[in-house]
C-alpha positions in Angstrom: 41.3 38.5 96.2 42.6 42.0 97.3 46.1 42.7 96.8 48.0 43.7 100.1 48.4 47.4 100.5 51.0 48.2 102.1 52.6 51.9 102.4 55.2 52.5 99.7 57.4 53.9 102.8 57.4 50.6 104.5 58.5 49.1 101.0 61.4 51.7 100.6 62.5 51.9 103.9 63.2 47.9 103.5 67.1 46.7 103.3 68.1 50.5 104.0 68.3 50.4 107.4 71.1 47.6 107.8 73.2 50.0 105.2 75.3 52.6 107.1 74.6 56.0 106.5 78.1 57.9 104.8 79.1 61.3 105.3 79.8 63.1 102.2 83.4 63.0 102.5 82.7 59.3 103.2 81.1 59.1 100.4 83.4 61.0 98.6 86.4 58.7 99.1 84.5 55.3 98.3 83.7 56.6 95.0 87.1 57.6 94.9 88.6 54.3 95.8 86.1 52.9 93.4 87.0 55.1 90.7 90.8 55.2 91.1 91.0 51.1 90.5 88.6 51.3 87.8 91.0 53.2 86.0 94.0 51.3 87.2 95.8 54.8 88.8 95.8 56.6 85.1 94.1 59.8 86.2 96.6 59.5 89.4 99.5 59.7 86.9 98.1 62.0 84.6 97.4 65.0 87.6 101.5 64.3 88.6 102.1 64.7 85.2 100.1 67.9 84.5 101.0 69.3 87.4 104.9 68.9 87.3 104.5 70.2 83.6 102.6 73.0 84.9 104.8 74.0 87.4 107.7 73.9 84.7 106.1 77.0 82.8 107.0 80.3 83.0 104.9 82.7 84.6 103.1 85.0 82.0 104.3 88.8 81.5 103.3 92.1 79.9 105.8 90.5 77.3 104.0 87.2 77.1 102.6 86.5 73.4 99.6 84.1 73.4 99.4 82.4 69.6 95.8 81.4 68.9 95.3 77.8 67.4 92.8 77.6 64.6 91.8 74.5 63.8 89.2 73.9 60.7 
């Protein structure tokens, strides 16, 4: 018996057609979405948290003093 030879295109091209193409912002948000109830909204609360932190600090100056934090 021969084995059927048919194209590999013909094989790949099989169940993608029904699935509707995304645009990358699509895309983008569905991971997202995914991603965001994965994690259960943590990385949602940690951005509002860095970024009200953040906008806490005071601005850095000619007088600013940067300590350097050695770890061994």
């Amino acid at each position: 018996m021969v084995p059927s030879q048919t194209p590999a295109s013909t094989i790949c091209s099989v169940g993608m057609s029904s699935t509707p193409k995304l645009t990358p912002t699509e895309h983008f948000n569905k991971v997202a979405e995914k991603y965001e109830a994965t994690t259960g909204g943590a990385t949602r609360e940690l951005a509002h948290h860095a970024i009200s932190s953040i906008a806490a600090l005071e601005p850095l100056t000619s007088e600013s003093k940067i300590h350097e934090f050695i770890t061994d």
